[in-house]
C-alpha positions in Angstrom: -12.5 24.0 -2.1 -15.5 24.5 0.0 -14.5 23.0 3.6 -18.0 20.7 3.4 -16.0 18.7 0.8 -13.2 18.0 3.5 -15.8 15.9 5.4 -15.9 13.1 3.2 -15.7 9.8 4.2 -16.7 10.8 7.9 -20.2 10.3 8.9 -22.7 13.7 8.7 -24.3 15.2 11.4 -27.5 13.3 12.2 -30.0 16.5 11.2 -30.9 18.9 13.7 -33.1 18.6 16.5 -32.8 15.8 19.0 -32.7 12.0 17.5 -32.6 9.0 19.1 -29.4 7.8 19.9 -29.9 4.3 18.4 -31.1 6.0 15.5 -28.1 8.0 15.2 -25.8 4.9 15.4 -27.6 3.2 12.9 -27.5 5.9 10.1 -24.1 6.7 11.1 -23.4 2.3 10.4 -25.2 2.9 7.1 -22.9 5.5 6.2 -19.9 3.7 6.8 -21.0 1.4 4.7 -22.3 3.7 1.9 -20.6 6.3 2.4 -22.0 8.3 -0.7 -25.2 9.0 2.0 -22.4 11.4 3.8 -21.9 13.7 0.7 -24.7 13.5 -1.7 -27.1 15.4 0.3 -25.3 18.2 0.1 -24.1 17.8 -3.1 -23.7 21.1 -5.7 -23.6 22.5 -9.1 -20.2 23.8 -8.3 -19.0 20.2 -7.6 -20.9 18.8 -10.4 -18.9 21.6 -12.2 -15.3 20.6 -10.7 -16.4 16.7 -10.4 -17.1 16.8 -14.5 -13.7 18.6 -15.5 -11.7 16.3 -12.9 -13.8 13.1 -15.0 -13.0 13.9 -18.3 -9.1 14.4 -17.5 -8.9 11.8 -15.3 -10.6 9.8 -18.3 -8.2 11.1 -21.3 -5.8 10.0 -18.9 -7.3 6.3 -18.5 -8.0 5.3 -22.1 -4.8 5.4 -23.2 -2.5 3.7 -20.0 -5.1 1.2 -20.7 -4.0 -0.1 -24.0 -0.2 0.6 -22.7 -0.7 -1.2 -19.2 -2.9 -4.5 -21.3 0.5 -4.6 -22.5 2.6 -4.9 -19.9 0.2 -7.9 -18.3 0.4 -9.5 -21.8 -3.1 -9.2 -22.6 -4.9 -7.8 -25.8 -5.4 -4.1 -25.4 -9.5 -4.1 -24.9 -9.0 -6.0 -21.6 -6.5 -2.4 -20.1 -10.1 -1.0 -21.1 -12.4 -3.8 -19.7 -10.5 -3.6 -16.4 -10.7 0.6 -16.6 -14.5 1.3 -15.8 -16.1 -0.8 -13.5 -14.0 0.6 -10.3 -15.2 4.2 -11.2 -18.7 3.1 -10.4 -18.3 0.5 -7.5 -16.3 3.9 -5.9 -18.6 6.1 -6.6 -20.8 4.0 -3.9 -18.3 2.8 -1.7 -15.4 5.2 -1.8 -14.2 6.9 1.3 -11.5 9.6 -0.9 -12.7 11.4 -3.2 -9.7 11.6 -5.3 -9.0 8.0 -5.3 -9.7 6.5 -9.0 -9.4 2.7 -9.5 -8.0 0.7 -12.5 -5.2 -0.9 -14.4 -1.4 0.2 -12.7 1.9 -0.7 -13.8 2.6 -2.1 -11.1 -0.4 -5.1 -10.8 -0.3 -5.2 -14.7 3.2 -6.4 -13.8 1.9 -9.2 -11.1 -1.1 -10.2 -13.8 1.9 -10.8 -16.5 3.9 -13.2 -13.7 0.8 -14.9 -12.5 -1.3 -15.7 -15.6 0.3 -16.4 -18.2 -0.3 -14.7 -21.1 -3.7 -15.9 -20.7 -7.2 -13.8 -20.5 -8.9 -16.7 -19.1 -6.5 -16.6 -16.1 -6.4 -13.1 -16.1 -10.2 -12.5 -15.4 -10.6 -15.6 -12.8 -7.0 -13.5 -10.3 -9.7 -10.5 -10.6 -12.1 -13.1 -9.3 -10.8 -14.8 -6.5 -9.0 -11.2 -5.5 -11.7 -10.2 -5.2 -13.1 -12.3 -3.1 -10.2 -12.4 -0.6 -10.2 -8.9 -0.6 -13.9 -9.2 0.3 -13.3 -11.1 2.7 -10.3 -9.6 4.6 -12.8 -6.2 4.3 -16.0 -8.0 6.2 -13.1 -9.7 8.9 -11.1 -6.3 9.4 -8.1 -8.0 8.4 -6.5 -5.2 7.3 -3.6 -5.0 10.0 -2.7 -7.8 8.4 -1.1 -5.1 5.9 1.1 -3.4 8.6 3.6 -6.3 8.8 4.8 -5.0 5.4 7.5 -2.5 6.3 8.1 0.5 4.2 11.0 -0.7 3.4 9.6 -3.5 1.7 7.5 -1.8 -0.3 9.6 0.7 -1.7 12.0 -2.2 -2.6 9.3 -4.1 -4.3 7.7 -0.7 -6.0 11.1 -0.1 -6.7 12.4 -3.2 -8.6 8.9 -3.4 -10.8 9.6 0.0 -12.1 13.1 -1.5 -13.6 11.1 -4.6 -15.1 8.3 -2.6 -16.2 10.2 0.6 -17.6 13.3 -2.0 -19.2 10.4 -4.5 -20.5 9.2 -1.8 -22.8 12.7 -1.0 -24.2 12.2 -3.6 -26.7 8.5 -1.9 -27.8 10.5 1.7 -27.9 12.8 0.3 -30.3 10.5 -1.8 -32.3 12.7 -5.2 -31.1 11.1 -8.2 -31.5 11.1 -11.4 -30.0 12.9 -10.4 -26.7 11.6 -12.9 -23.8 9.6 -11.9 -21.0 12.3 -13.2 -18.0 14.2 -10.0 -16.8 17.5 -11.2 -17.0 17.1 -13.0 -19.8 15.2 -9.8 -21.4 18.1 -7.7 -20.6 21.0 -9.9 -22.5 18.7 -10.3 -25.5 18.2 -6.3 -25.7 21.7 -5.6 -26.0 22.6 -8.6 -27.9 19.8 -7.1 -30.7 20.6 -3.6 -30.5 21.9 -3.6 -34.3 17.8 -4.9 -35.1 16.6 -1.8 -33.8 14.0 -0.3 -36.3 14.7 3.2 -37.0 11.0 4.5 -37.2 9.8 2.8 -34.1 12.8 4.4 -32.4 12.4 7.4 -33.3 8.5 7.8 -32.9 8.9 6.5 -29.3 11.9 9.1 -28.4 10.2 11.7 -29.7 6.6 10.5 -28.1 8.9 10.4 -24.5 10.0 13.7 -25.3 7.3 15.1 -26.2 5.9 13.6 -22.9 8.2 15.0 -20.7 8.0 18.3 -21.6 4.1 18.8 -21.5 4.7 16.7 -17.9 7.2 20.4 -17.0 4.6 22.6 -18.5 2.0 20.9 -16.0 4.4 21.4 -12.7 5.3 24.8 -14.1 1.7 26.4 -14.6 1.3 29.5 -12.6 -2.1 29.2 -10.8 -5.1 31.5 -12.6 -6.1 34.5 -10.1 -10.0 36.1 -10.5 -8.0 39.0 -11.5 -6.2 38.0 -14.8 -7.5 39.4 -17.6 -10.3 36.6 -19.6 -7.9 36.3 -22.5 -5.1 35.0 -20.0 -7.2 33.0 -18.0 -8.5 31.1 -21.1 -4.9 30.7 -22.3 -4.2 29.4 -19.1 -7.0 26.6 -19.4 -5.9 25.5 -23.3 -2.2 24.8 -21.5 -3.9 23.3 -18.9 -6.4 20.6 -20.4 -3.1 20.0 -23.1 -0.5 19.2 -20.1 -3.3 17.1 -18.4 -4.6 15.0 -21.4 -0.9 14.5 -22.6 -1.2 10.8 -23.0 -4.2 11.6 -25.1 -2.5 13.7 -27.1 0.7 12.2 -27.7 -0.6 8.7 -28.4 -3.8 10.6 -30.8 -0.3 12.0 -32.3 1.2 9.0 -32.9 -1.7 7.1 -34.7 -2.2 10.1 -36.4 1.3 9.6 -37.9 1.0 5.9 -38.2 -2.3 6.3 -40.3 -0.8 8.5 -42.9 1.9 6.3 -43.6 -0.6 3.4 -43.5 -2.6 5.3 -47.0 0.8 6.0 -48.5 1.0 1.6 -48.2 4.4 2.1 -46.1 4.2 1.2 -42.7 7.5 2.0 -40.4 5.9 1.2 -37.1 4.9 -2.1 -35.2 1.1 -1.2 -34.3 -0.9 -2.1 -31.5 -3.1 -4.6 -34.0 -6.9 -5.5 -34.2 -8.9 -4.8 -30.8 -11.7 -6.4 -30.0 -14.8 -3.5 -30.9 -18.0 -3.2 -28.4 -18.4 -3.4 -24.7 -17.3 -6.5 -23.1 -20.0 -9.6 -22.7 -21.3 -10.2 -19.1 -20.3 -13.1 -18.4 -19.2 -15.1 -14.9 -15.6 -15.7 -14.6 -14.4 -19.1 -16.4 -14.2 -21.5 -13.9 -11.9 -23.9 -16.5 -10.8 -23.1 -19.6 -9.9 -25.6 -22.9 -6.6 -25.7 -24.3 -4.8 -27.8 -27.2 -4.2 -30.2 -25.4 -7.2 -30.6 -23.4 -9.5 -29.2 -20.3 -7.8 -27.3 -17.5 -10.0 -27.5 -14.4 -10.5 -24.8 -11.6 -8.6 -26.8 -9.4 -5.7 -26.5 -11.6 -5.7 -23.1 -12.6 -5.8 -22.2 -9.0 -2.4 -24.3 -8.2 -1.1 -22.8 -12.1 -1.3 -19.1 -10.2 -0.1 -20.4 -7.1 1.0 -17.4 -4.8 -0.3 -15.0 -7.0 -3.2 -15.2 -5.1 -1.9 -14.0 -2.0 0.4 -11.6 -3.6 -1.9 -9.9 -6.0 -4.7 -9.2 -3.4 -2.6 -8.2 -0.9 -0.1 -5.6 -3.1 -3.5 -4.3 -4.6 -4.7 -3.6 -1.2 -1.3 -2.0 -0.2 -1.3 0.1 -3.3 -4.4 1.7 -3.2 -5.1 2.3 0.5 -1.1 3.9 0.2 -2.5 6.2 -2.1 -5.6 7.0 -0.4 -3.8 7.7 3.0 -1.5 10.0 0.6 -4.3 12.1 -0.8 -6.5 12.0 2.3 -3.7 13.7 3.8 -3.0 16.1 2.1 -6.8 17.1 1.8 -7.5 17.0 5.4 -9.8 14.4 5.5 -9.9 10.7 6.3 -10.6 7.6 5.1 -11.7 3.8 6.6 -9.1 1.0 5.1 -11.8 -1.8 6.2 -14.2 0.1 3.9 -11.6 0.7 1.3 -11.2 -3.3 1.1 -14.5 -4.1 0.5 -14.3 -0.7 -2.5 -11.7 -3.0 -3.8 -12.7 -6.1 -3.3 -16.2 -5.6 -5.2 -14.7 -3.8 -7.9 -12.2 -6.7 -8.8 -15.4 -9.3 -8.4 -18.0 -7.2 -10.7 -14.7 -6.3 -13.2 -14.2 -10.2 -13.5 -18.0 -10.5 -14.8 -16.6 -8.1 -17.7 -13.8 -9.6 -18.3 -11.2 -7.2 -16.4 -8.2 -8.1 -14.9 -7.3 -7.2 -11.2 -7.4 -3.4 -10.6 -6.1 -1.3 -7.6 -5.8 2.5 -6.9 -3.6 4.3 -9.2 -1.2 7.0 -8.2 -0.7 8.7 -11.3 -4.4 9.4 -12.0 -5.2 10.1 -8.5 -2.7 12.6 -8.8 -4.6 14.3 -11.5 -8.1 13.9 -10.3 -6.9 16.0 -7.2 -4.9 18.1 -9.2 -8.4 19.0 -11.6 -10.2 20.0 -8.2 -12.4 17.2 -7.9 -15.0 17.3 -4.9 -16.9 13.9 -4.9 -16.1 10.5 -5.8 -19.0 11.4 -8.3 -16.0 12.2 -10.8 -15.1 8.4 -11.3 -18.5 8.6 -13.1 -17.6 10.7 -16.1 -14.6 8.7 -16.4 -16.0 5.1 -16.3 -18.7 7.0 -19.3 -15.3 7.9 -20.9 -14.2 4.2 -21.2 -17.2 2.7 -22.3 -17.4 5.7 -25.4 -14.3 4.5 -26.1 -14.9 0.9 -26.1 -17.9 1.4 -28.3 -16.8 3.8 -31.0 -13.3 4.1 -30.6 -11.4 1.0 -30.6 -11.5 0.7 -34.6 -8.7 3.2 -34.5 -7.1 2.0 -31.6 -5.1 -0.4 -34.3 -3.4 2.4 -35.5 -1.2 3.3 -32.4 2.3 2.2 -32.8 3.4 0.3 -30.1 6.6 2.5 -29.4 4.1 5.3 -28.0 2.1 3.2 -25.8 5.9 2.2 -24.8 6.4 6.0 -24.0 3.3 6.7 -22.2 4.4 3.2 -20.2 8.1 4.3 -19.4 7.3 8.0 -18.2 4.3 7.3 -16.3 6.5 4.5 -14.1 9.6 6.6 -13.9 8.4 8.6 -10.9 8.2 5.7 -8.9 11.4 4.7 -8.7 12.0 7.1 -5.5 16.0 7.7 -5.3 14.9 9.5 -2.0 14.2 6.7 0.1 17.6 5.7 0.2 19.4 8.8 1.9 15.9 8.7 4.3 16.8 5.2 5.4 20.7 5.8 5.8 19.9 9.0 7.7 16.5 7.3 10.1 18.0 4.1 10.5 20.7 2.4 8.4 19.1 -1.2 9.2 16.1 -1.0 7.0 18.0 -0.8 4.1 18.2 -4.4 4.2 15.0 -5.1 3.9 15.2 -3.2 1.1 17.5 -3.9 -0.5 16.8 -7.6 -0.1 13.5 -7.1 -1.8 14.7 -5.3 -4.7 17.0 -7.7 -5.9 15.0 -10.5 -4.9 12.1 -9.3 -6.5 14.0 -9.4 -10.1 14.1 -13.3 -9.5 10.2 -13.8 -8.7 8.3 -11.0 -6.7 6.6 -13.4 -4.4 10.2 -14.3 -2.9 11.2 -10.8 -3.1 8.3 -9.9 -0.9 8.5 -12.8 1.1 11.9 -12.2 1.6 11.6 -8.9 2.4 9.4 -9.5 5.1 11.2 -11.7 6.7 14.3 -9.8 6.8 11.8 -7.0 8.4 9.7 -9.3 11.0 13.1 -10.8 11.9 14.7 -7.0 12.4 11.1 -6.4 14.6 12.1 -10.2 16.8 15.3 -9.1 17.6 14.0 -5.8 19.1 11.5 -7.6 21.0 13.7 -10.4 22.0 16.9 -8.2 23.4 15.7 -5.1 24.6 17.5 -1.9 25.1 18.9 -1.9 29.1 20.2 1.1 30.7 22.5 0.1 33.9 23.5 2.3 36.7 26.5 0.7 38.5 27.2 1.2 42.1 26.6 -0.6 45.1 23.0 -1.8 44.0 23.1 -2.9 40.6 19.8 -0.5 38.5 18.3 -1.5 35.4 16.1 0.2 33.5 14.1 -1.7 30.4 13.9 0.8 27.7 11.2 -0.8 25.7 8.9 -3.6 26.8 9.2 -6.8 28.2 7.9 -10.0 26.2 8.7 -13.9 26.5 11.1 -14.0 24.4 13.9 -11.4 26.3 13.3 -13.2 29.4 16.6 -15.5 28.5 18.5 -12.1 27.4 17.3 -10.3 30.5 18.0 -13.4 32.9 21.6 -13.4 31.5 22.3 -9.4 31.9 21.3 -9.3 35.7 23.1 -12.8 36.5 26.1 -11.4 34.8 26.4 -8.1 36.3 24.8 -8.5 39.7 25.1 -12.5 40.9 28.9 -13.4 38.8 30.4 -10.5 40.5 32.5 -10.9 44.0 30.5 -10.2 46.1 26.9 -10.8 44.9 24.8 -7.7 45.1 21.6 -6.4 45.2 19.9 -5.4 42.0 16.4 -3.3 41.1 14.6 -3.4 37.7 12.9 -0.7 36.9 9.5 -1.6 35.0 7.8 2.2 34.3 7.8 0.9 30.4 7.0 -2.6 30.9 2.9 -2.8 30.3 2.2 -6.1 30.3 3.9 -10.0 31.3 2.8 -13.0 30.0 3.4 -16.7 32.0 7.2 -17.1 30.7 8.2 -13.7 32.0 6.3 -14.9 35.4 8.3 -18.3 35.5 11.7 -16.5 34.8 11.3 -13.5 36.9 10.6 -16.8 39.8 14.0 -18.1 38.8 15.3 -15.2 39.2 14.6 -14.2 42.6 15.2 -17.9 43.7 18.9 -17.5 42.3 19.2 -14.4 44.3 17.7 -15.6 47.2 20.5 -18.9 47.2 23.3 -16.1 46.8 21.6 -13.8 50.0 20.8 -11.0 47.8 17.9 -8.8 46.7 16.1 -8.2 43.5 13.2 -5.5 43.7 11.2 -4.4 41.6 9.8 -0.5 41.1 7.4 1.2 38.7 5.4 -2.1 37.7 2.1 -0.5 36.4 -1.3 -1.8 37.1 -1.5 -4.8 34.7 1.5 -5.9 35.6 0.4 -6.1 39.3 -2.6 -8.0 38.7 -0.3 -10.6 36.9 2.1 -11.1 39.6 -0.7 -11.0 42.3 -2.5 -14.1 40.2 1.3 -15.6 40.4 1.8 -15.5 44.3 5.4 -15.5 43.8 7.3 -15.5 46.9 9.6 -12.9 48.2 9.3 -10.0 45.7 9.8 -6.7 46.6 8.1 -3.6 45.4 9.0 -0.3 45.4 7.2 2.8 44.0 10.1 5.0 43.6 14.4 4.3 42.8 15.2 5.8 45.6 12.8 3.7 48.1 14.2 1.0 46.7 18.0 1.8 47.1 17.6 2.9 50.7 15.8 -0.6 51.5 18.0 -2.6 49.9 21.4 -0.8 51.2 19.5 -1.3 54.4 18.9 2.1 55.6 15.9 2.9 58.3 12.5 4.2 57.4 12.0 2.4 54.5 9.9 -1.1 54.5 9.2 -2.6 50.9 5.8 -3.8 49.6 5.7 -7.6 49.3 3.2 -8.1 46.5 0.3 -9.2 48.2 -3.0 -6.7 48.0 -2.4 -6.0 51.5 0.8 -4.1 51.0 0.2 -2.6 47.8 -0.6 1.5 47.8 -4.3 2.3 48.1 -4.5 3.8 44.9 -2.7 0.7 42.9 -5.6 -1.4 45.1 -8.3 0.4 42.9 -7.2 0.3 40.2 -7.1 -3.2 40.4 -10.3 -4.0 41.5 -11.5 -1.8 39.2 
């Protein structure tokens, strides 16, 4: 891989020779913006070369976990295609990895299925307003907003969809019908039908999984081709290759292969996929209201009928593909902006919804192979996104002829893999407290997802509180009483660290003096100010001393604007323990700007 290619997404030099600095800035803005002005320029035939064969298996990748995922939101199969091209070219402008592809997941096919009913209208108007809060959280930098879900969370939720998604398409493998979409009702009404299971779907769809799995182990297992293997070996090598890699393709081409011939015998074993809708999808704005049986449902109402879906589907979207670009970008050694990433995201889901796509995020499992096929540029997505809309033109009279069972397969091993049995020995070994959060989501998230992740995040932001409100203290006993704040110090320990230094240093017979040490403290707000003044009054009644050492800079310049009376500052431990046990040759600072050290004075007029 040429090492060019591992400067994507970071702005190009500005040319030689000496610019102007504002004119640097700006192109370097525009660039962050487009970031497609970073690579093109330099852009090769060898990259058009590895961009093309990373397209074209990303995209017999694509077409057919589109028809599988449609599924899994409850949609017709066309709309897992309308909702599989249009991120390939928004990227292709936009796009800070160049192995990120976006499209139709399990995972937000799952969300789409919980959030919109059945429905394409209500499908296409979540890629909509996504979309658009995407959009927006992009143009604000909201992403931090991101970081307050944990890990933990995330795994739980990814975790608990690949159950719901992997058992919801038990019922497709076995060709069992009318099974409800509720998980736990779902689950009852599998087993309580397991003597309805029809023999050919069943054993189509085992043998598709198998079939599945073991081109999936040829792919891991492929030695890598060396310039000196012999052309014979080498082509051999590519045939196994492009098979492992377009398995999907080939397995669910197999399957409608099968289902065809018993179609001209006029015996048909399989439940098939059914009539799709032939032709590129209609531009067309979002429907804004949509007409039932019984009667006109406004905009207003639809948006209250999806409810927190539109929080949780823009927000898991964001999380899932900005995951997996962080993933990749790492292991290519390059970078990649998250703010520029949500606007990537955020226009693709707006433009999709004009062609009738539902929302679309960044997809592991592709990605995976895009980076796996060498691909250099973002330029890649464009083969694919041609891919799609062949298939959608000329294809999708023989997409009625795929059993259902093998899009069940190509569903079932593609989410497998993301149920991550790891995670759990990481936790219990890091720290054995995040596995409630965990936890909590997972099985939460089998009741609704919203409360699952809500829930989760709770249990996590209350985890974070309870570091923040009762810090870690190390104390030194003797005859002053030393504690050292492990962590820093907001308004909320101030009750916590009041009661710790009362305890040990005023309760005590006789009262003694006591020094907090600050070197990790970086900053005190007003309540921390107001209780550190109770504090020294309460020490002052009982005729004892409580200093203070290590306070940095900021937290000088608080306690100066204070004016509290009678604290003591020390720089060092010991200063402070030969002052307070009253030894010679030692005088405290009082915090005034008079008696703090020349070089603290500096810095805080500086």
């Amino acid at each position: 891989m040429p090492s060019s290619v591992k400067a994507l997404g970071q702005a190009l030099p500005s040319g030689a020779g000496m610019a102007p600095q504002t004119r640097c800035c700006s192109r370097a803005a525009v660039q962050r913006r487009l970031p497609i002005l970073a690579w093109l320029p330099d852009y090769s035939l060898r990259w058009l070369k590895m961009d093309l064969v990373a397209g074209l298996s990303v995209g017999l990748t694509v077409v057919p976990q589109a028809l599988a995922y449609a599924e899994v939101a409850g949609l017709p199969p066309q709309y897992g295609l309308y909702s599989a091209f249009m991120g390939c070219f928004v990227y292709f402008f936009l796009g800070t990895s160049r192995d990120v592809t976006l499209g139709p997941t399990a995972i937000m096919s799952l969300l789409v299925s919980f959030y919109t009913f059945r429905e394409p209208a209500y499908a296409v108007l979540l890629a909509f307003l996504s979309g658009c809060i995407q959009l927006a959280m992009g143009f604000l930098h909201l992403g931090f907003l991101l970081d307050f879900i944990s890990y933990p969370v995330i795994k739980g939720f990814t975790s608990a969809a690949t159950v719901t998604i992997g058992f919801g398409q038990i019922k497709n493998l076995l060709g069992l019908q009318d099974i409800p979409r509720q998980f736990f009702l779902q689950v009852y009404q599998t087993f309580r039908k397991v003597g309805e299971i029809r023999v050919g779907d069943a054993v189509l769809g085992l043998v598709c999984v198998l079939l599945l799995l073991v081109l999936k182990l040829m792919r891991d297992h492929v030695p890598p081709v060396h310039p000196e293997m012999p052309p014979g070996v080498r082509l051999s090598h590519g045939l196994v290759w492009t098979a492992t890699t377009a398995r999907n393709a080939l397995v669910v081409s197999f399957a409608a292969l099968v289902a065809y011939s018993f179609e001209v015998t006029g015996y048909q074993p399989f439940i098939l996929t059914g009539q799709t809708a032939e032709g590129l999808p209609p531009v067309r704005i979002p429907p804004f209201s949509v007409t039932t049986a019984n009667g006109t449902v406004s905009f207003t109402e639809m948006v209250q009928d999806m409810g927190a879906g539109l929080a949780v589907v823009p927000l898991m979207g964001l999380l899932e593909s900005i995951a997996v670009a962080k993933s990749f970008a790492s292991q290519g050694g390059y970078r990649v902006d998250s703010n520029q990433e949500l606007l990537a995201i955020g226009l693709t889901n707006v433009l999709g919804s004009l062609v009738s796509s539902y929302p679309v995020t960044g997809s592991f499992g592709r990605t995976a192979v895009n980076a796996q096929s060498g691909v250099c540029t973002p330029a890649g997505g464009l083969v694919t996104g041609v891919l799609v809309l062949l298939s959608l033109d000329y294809l999708t009279s023989v997409f009625c002829y795929i059993p259902k069972s093998a899009l069940a397969a190509v569903i079932i091993t593609a989410v497998a893999p993301l149920f991550d049995t790891r995670v759990f020995g990481t936790l219990w070994r890091v720290k054995r407290l995040d596995l409630l959060p965990l936890c909590v989501t997972f099985l939460f998230c089998f009741w609704e997802v919203q409360y699952g992740i809500l829930a989760g995040t709770l249990v996590s932001v209350l985890i974070l509180l309870r570091s923040v409100a009762r810090p870690k203290m190390q104390v030194s006993e003797g005859p002053v009483l030393v504690l050292q704040l492990a962590s820093g110090l907001q308004f909320p320990a101030v009750e916590a660290l009041r009661e710790a230094i009362i305890t040990q240093a005023l309760e005590v017979s006789p009262p003694r003096s006591a020094v907090l040490e600050c070197s990790h403290v970086c900053g005190i707000d007003s309540t921390v100010v107001l209780g550190l003044e109770e504090l020294l009054q309460d020490f002052h009644r009982r005729g004892v001393t409580l200093a203070l050492v290590g306070l940095q800079v900021p937290v000088l310049r608080v306690l100066l604007s204070a004016d509290l009376k009678g604290v003591q500052y020390f720089s060092t431990l010991e200063e402070a323990e030969k002052s307070l046990l009253q030894e010679p040759g030692t005088q405290p600072y009082n915090v005034g700007e008079d008696s703090v050290p020349e070089h603290k004075v500096a810095l805080l007029k500086a």
